[in-house]
NUMI-249606 format. One record per residue (C-alpha): residue number from 1; residue in one letter; x, y, z. Coordinates in steps of 0.02 Angstrom, whole numbers, always signed. Layout:
N
<atom resi="NUM" resn="A" xx="X" yy="Y" zz="Z"/>
...
END
This chain:
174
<atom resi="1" resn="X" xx="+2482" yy="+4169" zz="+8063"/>
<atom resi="2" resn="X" xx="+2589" yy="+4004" zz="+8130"/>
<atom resi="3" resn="X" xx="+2753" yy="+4082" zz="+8049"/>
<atom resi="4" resn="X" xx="+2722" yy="+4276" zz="+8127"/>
<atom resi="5" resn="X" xx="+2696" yy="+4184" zz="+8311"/>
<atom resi="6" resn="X" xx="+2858" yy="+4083" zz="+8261"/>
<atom resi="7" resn="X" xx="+2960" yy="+4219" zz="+8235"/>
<atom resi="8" resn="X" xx="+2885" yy="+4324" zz="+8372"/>
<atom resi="9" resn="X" xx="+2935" yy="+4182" zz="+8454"/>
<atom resi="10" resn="X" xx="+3113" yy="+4176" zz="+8392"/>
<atom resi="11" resn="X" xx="+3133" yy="+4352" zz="+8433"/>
<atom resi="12" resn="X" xx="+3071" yy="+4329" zz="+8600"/>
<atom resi="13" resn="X" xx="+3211" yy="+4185" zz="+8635"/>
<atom resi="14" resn="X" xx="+3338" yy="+4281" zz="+8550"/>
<atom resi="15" resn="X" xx="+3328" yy="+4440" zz="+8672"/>
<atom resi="16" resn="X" xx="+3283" yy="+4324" zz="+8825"/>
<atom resi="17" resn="X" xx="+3460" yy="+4246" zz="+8787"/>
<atom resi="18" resn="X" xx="+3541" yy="+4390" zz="+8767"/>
<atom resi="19" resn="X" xx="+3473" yy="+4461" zz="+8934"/>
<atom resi="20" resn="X" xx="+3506" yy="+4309" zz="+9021"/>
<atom resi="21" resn="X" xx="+3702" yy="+4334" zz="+8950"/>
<atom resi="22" resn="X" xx="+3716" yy="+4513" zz="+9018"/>
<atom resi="23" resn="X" xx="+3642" yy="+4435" zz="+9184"/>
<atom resi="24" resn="X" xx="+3767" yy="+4339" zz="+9207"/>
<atom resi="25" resn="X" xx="+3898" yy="+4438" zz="+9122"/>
<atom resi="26" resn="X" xx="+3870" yy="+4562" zz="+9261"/>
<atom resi="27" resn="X" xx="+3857" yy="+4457" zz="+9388"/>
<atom resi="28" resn="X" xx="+4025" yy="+4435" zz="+9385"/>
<atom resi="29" resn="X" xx="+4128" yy="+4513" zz="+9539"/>
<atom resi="30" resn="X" xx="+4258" yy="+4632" zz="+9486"/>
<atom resi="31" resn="X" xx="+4424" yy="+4569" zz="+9591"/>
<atom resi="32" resn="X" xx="+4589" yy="+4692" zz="+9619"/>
<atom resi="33" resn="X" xx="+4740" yy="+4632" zz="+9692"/>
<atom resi="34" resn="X" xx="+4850" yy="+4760" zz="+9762"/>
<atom resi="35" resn="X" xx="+5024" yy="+4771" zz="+9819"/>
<atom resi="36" resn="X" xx="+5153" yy="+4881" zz="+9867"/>
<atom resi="37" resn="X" xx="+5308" yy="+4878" zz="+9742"/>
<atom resi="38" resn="X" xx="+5451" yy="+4751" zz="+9823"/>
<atom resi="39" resn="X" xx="+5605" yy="+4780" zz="+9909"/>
<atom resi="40" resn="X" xx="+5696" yy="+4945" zz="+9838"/>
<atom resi="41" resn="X" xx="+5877" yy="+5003" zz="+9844"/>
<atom resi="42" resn="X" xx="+5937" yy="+5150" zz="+9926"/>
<atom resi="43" resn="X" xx="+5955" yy="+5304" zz="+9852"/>
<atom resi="44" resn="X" xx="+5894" yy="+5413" zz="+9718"/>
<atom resi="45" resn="X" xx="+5710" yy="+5463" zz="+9677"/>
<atom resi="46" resn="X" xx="+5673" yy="+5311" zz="+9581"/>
<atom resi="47" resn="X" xx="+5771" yy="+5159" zz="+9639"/>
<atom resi="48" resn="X" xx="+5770" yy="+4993" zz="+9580"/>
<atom resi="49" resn="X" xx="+5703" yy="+4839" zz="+9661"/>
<atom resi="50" resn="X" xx="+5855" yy="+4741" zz="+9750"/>
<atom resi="51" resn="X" xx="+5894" yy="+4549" zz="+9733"/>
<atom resi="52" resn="X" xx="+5749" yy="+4530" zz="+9862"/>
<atom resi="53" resn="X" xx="+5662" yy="+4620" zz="+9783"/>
<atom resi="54" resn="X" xx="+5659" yy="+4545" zz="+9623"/>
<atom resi="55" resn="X" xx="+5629" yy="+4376" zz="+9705"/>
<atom resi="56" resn="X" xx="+5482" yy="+4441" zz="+9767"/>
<atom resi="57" resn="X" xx="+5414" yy="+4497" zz="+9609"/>
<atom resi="58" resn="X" xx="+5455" yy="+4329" zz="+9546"/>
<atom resi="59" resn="X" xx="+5361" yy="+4245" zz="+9677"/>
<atom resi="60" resn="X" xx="+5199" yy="+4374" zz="+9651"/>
<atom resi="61" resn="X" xx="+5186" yy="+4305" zz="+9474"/>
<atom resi="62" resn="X" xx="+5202" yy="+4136" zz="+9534"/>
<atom resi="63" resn="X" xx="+5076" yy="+4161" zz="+9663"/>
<atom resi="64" resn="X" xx="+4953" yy="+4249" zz="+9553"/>
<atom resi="65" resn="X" xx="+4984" yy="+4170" zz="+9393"/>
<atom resi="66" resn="X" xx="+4824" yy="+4058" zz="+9392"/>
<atom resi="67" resn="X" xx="+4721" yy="+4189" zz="+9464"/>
<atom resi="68" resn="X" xx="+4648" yy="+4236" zz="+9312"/>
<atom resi="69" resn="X" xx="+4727" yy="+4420" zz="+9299"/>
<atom resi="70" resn="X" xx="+4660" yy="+4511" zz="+9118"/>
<atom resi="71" resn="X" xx="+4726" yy="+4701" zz="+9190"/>
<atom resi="72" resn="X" xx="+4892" yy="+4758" zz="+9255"/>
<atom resi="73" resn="X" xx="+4940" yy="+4917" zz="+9306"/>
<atom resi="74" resn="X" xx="+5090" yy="+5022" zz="+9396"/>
<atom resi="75" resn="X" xx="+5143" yy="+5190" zz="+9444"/>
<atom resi="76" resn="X" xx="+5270" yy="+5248" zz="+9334"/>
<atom resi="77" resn="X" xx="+5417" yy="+5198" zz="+9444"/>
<atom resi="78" resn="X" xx="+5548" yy="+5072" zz="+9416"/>
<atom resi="79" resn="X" xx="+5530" yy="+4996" zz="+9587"/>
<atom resi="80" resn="X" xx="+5330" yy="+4977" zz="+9527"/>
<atom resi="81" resn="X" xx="+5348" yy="+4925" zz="+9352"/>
<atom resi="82" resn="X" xx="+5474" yy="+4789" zz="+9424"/>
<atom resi="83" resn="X" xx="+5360" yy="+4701" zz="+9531"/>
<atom resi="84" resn="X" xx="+5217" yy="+4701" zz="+9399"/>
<atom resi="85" resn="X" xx="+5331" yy="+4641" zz="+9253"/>
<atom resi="86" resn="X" xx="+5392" yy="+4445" zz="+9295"/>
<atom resi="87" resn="X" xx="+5169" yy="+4442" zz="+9297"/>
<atom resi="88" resn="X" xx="+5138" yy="+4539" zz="+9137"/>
<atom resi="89" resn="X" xx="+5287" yy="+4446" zz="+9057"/>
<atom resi="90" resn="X" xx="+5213" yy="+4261" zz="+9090"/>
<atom resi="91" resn="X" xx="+5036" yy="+4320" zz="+9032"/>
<atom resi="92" resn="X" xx="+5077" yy="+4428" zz="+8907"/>
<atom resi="93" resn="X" xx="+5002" yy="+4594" zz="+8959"/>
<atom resi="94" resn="X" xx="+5053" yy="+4747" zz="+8955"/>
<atom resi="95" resn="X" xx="+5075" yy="+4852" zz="+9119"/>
<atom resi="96" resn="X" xx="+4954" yy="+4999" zz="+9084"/>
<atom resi="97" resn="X" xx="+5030" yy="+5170" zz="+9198"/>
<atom resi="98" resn="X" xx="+4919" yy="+5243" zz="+9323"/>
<atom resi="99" resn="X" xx="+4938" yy="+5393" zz="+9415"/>
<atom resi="100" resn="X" xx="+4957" yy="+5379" zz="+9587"/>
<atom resi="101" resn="X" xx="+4897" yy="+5547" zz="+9620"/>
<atom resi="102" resn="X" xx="+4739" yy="+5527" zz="+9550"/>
<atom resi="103" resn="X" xx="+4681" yy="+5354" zz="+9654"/>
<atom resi="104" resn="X" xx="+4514" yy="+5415" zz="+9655"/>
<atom resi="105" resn="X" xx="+4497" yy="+5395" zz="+9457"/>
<atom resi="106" resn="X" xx="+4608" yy="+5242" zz="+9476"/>
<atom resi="107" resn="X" xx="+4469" yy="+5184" zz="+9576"/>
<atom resi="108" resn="X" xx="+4334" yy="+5205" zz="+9448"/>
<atom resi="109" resn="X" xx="+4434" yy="+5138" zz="+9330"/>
<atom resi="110" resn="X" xx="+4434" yy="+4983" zz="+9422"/>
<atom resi="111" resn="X" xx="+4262" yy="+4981" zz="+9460"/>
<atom resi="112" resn="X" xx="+4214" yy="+5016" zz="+9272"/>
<atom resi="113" resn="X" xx="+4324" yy="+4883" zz="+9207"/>
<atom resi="114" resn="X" xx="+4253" yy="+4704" zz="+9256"/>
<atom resi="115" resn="X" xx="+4403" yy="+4572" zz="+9247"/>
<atom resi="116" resn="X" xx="+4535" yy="+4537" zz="+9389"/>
<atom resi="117" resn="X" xx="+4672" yy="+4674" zz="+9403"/>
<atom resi="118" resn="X" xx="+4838" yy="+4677" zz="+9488"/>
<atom resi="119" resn="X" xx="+4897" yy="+4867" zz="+9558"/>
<atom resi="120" resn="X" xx="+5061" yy="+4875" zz="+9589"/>
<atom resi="121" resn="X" xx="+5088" yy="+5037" zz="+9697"/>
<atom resi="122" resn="X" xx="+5177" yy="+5106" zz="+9872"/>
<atom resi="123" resn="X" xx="+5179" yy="+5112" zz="+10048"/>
<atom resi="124" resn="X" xx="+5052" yy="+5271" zz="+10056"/>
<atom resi="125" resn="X" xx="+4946" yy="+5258" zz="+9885"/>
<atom resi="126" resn="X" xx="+4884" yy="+5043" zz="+9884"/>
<atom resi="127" resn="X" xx="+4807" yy="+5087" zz="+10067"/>
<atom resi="128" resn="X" xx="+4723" yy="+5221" zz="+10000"/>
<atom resi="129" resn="X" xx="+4657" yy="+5126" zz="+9844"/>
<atom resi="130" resn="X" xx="+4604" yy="+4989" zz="+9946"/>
<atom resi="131" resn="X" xx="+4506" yy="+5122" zz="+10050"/>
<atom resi="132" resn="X" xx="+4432" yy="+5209" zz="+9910"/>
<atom resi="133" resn="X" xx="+4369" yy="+5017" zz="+9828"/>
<atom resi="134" resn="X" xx="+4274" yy="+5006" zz="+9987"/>
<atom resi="135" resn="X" xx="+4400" yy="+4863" zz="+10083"/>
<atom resi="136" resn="X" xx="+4494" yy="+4875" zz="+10228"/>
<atom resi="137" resn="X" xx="+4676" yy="+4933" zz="+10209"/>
<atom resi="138" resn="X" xx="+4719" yy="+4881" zz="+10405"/>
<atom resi="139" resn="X" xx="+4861" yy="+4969" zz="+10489"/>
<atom resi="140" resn="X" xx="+4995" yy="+5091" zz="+10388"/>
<atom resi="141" resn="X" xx="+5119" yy="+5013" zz="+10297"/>
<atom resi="142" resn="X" xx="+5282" yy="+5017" zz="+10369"/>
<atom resi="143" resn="X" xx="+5381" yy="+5130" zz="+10250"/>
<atom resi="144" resn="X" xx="+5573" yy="+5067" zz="+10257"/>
<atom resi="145" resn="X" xx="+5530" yy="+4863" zz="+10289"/>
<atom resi="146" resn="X" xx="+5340" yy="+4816" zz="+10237"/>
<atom resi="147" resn="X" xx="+5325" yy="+4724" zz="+10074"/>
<atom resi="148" resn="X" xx="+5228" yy="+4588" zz="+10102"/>
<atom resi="149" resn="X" xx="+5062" yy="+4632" zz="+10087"/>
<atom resi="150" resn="X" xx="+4935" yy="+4563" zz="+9958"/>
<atom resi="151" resn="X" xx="+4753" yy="+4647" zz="+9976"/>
<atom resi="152" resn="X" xx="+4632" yy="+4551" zz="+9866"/>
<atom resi="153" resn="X" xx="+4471" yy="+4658" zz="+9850"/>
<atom resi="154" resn="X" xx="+4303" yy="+4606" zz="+9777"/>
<atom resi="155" resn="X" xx="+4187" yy="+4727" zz="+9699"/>
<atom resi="156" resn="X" xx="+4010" yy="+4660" zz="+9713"/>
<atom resi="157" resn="X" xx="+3897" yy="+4674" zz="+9540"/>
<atom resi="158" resn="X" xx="+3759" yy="+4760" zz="+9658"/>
<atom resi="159" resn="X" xx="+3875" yy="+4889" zz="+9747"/>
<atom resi="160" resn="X" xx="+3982" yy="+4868" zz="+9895"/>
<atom resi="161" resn="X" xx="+4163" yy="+4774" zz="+9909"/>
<atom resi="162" resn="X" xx="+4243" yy="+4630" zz="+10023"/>
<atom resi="163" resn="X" xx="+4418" yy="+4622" zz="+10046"/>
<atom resi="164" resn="X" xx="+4572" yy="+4518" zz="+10144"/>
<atom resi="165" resn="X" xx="+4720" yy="+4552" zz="+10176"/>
<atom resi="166" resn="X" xx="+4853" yy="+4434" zz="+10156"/>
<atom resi="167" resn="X" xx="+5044" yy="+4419" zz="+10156"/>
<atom resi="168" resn="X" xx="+5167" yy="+4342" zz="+10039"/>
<atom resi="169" resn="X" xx="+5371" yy="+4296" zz="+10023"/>
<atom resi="170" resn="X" xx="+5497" yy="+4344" zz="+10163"/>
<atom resi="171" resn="X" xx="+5352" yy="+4402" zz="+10303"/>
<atom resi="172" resn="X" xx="+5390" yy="+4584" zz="+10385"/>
<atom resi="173" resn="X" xx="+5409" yy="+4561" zz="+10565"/>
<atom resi="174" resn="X" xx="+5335" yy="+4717" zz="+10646"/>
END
């Protein structure tokens, strides 16, 4: 009788542990950081990022490298890809490819994937995302000279999202 109400017992700790894990497994917030690819060069359909440009990326993975980041993703562009890489390359992940005309399963795929994820995207689609993840995405983005924005959004465990809206490198003066 004493060893059944032992292991009864034992059982009983072993799946209030492992509840208590996926407690606070999920309690977790989910956190997305989103930019806009840096500075481009002129011309042709899928530019490169200029010398600015890739100082910015630089300074994005400097910026974000102790932020925890376990997800990294970009459009298929080179301009996109480039500002994600100098991060991916000092954590050693790989830049998974979204596409940017599908931001509304972009967005569940965010919500459905608990870590902290960078976005690297443009001028009309990382608004959008922002929107769709339940933050703020604040004024358009000013196509030919805005590149400094950084949204950080925060997906709640119980539903609902917080988000800022900050700026980083060379600031855009409009």
């Amino acid at each position: 009788m004493t060893r059944r109400i032992s292991h009864g017992l034992a059982f009983l700790l072993v799946v209030l542990a492992a509840t208590a894990s996926q407690v606070v497994a999920q309690a977790e917030p989910t956190v997305v950081y989103l930019v806009r690819h840096a500075e481009k060069s002129d011309g042709g359909a899928d530019p490169a990022l200029t010398a600015q440009g890739l100082a910015r990326a630089a300074m994005l993975a400097d910026l974000l490298a102790d932020s925890g980041i376990t997800h990294i993703y970009s459009s298929d562009f080179i301009r996109t890809r480039d500002t994600a890489e100098p991060l991916a390359g000092r954590l050693g992940l790989e830049t998974l490819i979204y596409d940017p005309r599908d931001l509304v399963g972009m967005a569940a795929r965010l919500r459905n994937t608990p870590g902290r994820h960078l976005v690297s995207g443009h001028s009309n689609t990382t608004p959008r995302l922002v929107e769709l993840l339940g933050g703020d995405p604040h004024t358009a983005i000013d196509e030919p000279s805005e590149y400094d924005r950084l949204y950080i959004v925060t997906l709640l465990p119980g539903g609902g999202a917080s988000s800022v809206l900050l700026r980083y490198g060379e600031l855009y003066g409009g």
